[in-house]
N, C-alpha and C positions, 0 to 999 in steps of 0.2 A: 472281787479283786482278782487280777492273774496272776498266775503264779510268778513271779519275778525270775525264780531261778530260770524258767522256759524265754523270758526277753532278753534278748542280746543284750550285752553291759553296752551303756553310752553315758559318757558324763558330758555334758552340756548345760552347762551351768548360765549360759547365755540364755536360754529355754525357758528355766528356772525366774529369771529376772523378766524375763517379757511377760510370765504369764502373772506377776507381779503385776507391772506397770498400765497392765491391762486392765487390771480388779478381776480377773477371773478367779486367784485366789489371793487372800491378804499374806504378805510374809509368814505370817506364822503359819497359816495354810500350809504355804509350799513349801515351808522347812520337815513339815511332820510328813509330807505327803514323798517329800525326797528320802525320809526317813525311813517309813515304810518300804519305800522301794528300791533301799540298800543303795543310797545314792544313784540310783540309773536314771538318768532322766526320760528316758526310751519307756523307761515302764511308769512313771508319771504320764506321759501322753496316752500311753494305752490308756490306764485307769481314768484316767481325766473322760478320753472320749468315750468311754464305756459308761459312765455316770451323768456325762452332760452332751448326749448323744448331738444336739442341735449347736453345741459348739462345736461340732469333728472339725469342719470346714476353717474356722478362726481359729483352731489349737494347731491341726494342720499346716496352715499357712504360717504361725509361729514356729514353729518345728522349722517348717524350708527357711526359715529367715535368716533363724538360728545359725544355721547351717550352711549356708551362703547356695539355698535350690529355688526352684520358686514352685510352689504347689498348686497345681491343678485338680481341682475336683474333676475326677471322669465323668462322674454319676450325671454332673451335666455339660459335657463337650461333646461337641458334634464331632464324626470324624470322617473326613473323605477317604474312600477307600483306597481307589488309586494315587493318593498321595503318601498314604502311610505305605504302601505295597514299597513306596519307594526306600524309604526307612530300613537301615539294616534292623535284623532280628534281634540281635543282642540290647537295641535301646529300649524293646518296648516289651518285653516276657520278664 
């Protein structure tokens, strides 16, 4: 597990309930697993996808949902160069 105090606080409690609704963990799961991680829910997705590495992409995409983002795995996006050249700096570092 990481160290919690090193993840930035985030309560997201919508997070908490999707990954519920999911079956990735039962409530009582993610009550102890909130628990451990001093309510953060930022450090529940850490831990999550550190333990269930082949769900990053599915906890990932719950996280953006959460959150009103839409997640992109890079690890598989192609990217034109000259398109992103066009992109200011500040959206993509």
């Amino acid at each position: 597990m990481n160290n919690v105090s090193d993840i930035p606080f985030v309560k997201n409690p919508q997070f908490i309930k999707q990954i519920v609704e999911q079956g990735i963990l039962n409530e009582k799961e993610a009550l102890e697993a909130l628990k451990s991680a001093r309510d953060n829910a930022l450090a529940v997705l850490v831990n999550l996808t550190g333990k269930h590495p082949a769900k990053k992409s599915t906890l990932c995409k719950l996280w953006g949902d959460s959150v009103g983002f839409s997640y992109l795995d890079l690890d598989k996006t192609f990217f034109q160069k000259d398109v992103l050249q066009l992109v200011s700096r500040p959206y993509y570092t």
